[in-house]
C-alpha positions as CSV (number, residue, x, y, z in Angstrom):
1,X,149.7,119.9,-167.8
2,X,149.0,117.5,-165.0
3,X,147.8,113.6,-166.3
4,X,146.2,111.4,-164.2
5,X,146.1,107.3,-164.9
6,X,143.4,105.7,-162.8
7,X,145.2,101.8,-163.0
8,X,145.0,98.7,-162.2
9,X,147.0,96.1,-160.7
10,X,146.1,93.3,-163.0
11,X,148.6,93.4,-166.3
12,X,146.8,95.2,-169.5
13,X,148.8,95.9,-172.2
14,X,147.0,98.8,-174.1
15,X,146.8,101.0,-170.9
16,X,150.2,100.0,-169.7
17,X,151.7,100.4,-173.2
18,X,149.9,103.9,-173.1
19,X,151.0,105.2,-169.9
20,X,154.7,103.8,-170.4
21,X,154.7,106.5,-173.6
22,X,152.7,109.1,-171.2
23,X,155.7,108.9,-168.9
24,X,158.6,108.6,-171.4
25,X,157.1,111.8,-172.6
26,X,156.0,113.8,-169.4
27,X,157.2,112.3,-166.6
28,X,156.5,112.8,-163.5
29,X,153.5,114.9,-164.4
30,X,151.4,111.9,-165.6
31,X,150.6,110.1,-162.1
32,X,149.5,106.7,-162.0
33,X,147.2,105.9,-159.4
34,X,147.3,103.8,-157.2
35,X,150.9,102.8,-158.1
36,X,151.0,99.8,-160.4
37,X,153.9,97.8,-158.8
38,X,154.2,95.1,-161.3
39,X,154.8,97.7,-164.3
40,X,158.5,98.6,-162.3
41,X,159.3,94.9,-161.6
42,X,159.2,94.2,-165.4
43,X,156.0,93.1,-165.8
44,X,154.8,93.6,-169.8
45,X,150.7,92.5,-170.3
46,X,151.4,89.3,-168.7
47,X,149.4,87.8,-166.0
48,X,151.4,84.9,-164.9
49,X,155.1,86.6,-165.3
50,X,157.7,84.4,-164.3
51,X,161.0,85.4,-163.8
52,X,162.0,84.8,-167.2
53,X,159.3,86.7,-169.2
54,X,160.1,90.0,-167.2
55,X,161.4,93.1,-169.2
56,X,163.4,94.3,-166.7
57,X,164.0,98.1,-166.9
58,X,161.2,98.4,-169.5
59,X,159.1,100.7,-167.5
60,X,160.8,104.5,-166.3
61,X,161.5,104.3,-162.5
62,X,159.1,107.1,-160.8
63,X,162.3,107.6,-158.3
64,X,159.4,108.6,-155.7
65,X,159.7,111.9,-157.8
66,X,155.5,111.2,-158.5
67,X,153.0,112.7,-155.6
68,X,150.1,110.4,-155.2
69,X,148.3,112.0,-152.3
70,X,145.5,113.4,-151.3
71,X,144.4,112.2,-155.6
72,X,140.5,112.4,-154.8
73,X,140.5,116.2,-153.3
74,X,142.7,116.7,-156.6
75,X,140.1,115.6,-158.8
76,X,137.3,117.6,-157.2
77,X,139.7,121.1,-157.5
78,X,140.6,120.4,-161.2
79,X,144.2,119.8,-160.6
80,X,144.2,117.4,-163.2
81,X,144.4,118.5,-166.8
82,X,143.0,114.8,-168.3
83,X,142.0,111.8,-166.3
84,X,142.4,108.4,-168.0
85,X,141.3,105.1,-166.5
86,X,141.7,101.9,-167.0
87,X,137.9,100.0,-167.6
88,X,138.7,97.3,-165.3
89,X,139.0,100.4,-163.1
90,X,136.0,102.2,-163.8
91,X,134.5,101.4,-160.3
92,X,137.2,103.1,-158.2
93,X,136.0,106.0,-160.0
94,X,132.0,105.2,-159.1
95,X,133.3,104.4,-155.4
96,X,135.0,107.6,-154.7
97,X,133.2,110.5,-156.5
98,X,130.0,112.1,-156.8
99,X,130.0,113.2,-160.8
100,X,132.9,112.4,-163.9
101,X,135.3,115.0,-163.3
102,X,136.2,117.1,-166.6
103,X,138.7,115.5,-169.2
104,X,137.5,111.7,-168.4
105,X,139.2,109.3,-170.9
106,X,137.9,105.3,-170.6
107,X,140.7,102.9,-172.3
108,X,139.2,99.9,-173.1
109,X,141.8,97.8,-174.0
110,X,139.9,94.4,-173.5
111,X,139.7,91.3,-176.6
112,X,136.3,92.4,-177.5
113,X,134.6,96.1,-177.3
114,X,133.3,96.7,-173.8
115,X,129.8,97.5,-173.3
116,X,130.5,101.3,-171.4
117,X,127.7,103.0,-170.1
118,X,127.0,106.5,-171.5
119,X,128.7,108.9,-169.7
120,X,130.4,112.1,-169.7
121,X,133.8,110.6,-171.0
122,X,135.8,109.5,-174.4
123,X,136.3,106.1,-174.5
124,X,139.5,104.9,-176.4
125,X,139.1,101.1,-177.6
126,X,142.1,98.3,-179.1
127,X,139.2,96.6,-180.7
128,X,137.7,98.6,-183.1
129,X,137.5,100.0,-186.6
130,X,137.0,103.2,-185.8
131,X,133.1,103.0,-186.5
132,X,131.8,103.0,-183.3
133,X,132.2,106.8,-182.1
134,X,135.4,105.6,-179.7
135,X,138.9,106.8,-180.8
136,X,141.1,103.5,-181.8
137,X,143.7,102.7,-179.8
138,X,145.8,99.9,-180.6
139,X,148.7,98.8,-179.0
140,X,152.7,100.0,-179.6
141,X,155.9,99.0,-179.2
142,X,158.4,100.1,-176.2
143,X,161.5,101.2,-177.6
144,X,163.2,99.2,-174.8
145,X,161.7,96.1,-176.1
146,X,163.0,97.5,-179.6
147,X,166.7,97.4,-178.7
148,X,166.1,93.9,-177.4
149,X,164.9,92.5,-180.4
150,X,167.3,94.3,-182.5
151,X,170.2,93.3,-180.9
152,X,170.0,89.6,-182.4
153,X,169.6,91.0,-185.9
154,X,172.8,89.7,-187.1
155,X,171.3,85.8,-186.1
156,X,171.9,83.9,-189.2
157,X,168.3,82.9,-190.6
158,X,167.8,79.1,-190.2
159,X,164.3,79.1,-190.9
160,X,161.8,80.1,-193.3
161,X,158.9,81.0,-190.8
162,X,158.2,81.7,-187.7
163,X,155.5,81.5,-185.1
164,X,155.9,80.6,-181.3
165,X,152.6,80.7,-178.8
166,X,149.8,78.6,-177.6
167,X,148.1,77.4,-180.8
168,X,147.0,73.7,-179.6
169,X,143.5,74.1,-181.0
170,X,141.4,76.4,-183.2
171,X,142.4,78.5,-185.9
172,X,146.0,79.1,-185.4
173,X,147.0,75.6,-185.3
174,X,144.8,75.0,-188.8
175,X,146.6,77.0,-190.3
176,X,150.0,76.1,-188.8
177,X,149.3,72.5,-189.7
178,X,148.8,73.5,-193.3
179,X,151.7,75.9,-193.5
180,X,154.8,72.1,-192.4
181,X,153.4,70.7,-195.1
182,X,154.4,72.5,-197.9
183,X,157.4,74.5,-195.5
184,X,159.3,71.5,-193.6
185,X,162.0,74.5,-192.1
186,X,160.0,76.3,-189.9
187,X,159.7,77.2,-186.3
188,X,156.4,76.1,-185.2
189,X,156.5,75.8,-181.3
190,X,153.5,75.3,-179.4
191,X,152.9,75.3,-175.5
192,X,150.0,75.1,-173.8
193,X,148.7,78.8,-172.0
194,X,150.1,79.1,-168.6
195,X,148.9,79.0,-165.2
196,X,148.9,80.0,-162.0
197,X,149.5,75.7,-161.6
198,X,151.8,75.4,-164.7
199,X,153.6,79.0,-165.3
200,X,156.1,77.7,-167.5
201,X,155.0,75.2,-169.4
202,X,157.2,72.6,-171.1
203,X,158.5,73.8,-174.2
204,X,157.9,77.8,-173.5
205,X,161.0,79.9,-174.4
206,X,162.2,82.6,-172.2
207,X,161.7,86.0,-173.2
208,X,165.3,86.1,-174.6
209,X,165.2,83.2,-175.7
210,X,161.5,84.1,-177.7
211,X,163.2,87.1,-179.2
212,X,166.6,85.1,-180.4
213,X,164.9,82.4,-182.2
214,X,162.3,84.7,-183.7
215,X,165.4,86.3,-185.1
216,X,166.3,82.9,-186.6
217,X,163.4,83.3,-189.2
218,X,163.1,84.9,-192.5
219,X,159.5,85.4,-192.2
220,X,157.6,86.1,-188.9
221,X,154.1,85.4,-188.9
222,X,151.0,87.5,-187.3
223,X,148.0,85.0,-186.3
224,X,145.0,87.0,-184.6
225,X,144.6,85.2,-180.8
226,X,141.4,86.3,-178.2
227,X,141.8,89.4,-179.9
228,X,143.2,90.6,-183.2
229,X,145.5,93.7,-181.8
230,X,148.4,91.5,-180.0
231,X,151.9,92.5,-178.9
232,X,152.9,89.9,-180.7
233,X,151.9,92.0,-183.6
234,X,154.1,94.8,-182.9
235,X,157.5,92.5,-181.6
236,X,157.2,91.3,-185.0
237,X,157.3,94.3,-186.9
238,X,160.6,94.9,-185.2
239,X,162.2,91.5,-186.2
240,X,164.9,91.6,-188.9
241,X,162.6,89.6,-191.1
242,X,159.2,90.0,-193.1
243,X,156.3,90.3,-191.4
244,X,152.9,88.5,-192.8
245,X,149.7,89.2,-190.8
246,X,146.5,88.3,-191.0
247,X,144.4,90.9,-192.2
248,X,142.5,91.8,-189.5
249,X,139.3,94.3,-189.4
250,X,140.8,96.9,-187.1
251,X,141.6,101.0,-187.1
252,X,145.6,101.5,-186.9
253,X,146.7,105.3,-187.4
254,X,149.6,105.2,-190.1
255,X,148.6,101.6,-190.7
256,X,151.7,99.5,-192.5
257,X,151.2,99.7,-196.0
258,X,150.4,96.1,-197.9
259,X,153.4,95.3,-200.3
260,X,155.6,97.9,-198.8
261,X,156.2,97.5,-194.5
262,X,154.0,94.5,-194.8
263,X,152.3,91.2,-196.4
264,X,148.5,90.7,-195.4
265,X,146.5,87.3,-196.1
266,X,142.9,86.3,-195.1
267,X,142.8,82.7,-196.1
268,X,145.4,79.7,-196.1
269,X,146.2,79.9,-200.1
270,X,147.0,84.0,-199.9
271,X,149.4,83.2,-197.4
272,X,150.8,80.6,-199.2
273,X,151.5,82.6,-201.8
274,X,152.9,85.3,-200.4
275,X,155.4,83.0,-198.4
276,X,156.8,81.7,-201.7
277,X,157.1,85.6,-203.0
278,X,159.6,86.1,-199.9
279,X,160.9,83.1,-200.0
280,X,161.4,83.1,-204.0
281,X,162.8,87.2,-204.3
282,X,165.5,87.7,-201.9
283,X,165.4,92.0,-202.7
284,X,162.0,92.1,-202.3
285,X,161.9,90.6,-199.1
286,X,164.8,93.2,-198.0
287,X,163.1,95.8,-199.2
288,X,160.0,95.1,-197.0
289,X,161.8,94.4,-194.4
290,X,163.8,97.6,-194.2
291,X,160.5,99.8,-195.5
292,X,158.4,98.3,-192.5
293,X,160.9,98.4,-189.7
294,X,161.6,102.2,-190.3
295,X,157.4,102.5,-190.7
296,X,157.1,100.9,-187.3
297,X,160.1,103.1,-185.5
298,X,158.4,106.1,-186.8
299,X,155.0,105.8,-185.9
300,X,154.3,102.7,-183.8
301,X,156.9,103.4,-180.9
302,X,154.8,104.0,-177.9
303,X,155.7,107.7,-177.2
304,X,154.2,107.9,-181.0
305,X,151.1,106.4,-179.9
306,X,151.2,108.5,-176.6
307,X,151.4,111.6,-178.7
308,X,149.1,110.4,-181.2
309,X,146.4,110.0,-177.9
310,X,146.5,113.5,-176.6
311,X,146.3,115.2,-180.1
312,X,143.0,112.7,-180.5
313,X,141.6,113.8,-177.0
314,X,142.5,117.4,-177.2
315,X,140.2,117.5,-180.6
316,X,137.4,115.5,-178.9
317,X,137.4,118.0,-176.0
318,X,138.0,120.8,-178.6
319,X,140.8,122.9,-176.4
């Protein structure tokens, strides 16, 4: 079976993450086209990359062992089992053929659902609940960025929570602000979003750095940002702490279970309250921890998600 990835060269992490498990599963037989260059310098979802937020190694090297010629004349003879593409790519598909080619898959992996036209093609979304006839499809966790985290799980835990991002206005930092007053040990760190001006702002830890001090923290804290699907989601799941999320209205397959991989809240008081239970029961908090890191290694891993995908679009296309 021959895959085809229609990409493109802006960073997205819910295609990326999805071809990374394609190839870690097939190979050289799911081609990327054209070749995304920043997914083998270590690029992962970000935009303005510098040298210190690379993953280097993260993505499979093709080891020019992937054919990307003639991909159009392909497409016409059916050479390709299942095309997917990238919507901020959909118009390299308009430009260069004449009708959707069989096996079309859209991945919309935007903040907000996309308005797609109707076409001849599934459409897989991050954002949804599974109510609007698209398959979900949220993000995953590279087992390289796994091993990462997991190797500062012996960091002894200075902290009681944990949240590092850009959360100088809005929601996040509400909540933030409530959480030091009644927490005075945790690791709040907030940096203003970089830019092409300003790529590393004062203050912004370094990937490694990110990962070590998250590892510092007893509890790690999910806070929904432009979307509620983030990585940041999924590198906390692998953390050697608890993981509290906001309850967010989305679709996961194999969803952590509340109370056993995982504490939800929706307001400031539930999350209060389930703070004090980790912070108050030492075996509890264990117990989580253990139940939801094993939860996310066997289902949430990207090849999981990639294999998850393909049984979702070989039922839609009934084969």
């Amino acid at each position: 079976m021959k895959i085809l990835f229609i990409t493109h060269p802006y960073p997205n992490y819910a295609p990326d993450l999805l071809l990374h498990g394609l190839r870690k599963l097939m190979g050289a037989d799911v081609v990327e086209y054209p070749r995304k260059s920043c997914l083998y310098e270590g690029v992962l979802g970000l935009g303005i990359c510098p040298d210190n937020q690379l993953c280097p190694g993260w993505f499979p090297d093709d080891n020019d062992q992937i054919n990307r010629e003639d991909i159009w004349e392909k497409i016409r003879a059916g050479y390709f089992k299942y095309i997917i593409c990238d919507y901020r790519a959909f118009s390299l598909l308009l430009d260069n053929l004449s009708d959707w080619p069989p096996g079309l898959v859209v991945i919309d992996g935007e903040d907000s659902p996309q308005k797609i036209p109707p076409g001849k093609y599934v459409i897989c979304r991050r954002e949804t609940d599974g109510s609007d006839f698209s398959i979900p499809l949220p993000m995953a966790l590279p087992e390289e960025i796994l091993r990462w985290i997991s190797s500062y799980d012996n960091e002894h835990k200075e902290y009681s929570i944990g949240f590092l991002g850009s959360t100088l206005d809005g929601e996040r930092k509400r909540i933030l602000d409530s959480l030091v007053n009644f927490y005075p040990d945790t690791l709040f760190q907030a940096t203003v979003v970089p830019t092409k001006t300003n790529t590393s702002p004062h203050g912004r830890f370094s990937r490694d750095e990110y990962y070590m001090n998250l590892q510092k923290c007893r509890i790690v804290l999910s806070l929904s940002g432009a979307g509620h699907d983030t990585f940041r989601f999924w590198e906390n799941a692998a953390c050697n702490a608890v993981h509290v999320s906001y309850r967010f209205p989305l679709y996961i397959p194999d969803n952590f279970i509340e109370g056993r991989h995982i504490l939800r809240f929706s307001d400031i008081n539930e999350l209060r309250k389930n703070v004090d239970i980790i912070l108050e029961n030492k075996a509890r908090a264990e117990d989580i921890n253990k139940n939801g890191y094993s939860h996310l290694v066997n289902y949430h891993l990207t090849t999981v998600r990639a294999t998850y995908f393909l049984d979702r679009i070989k039922l839609t296309f009934m084969e």
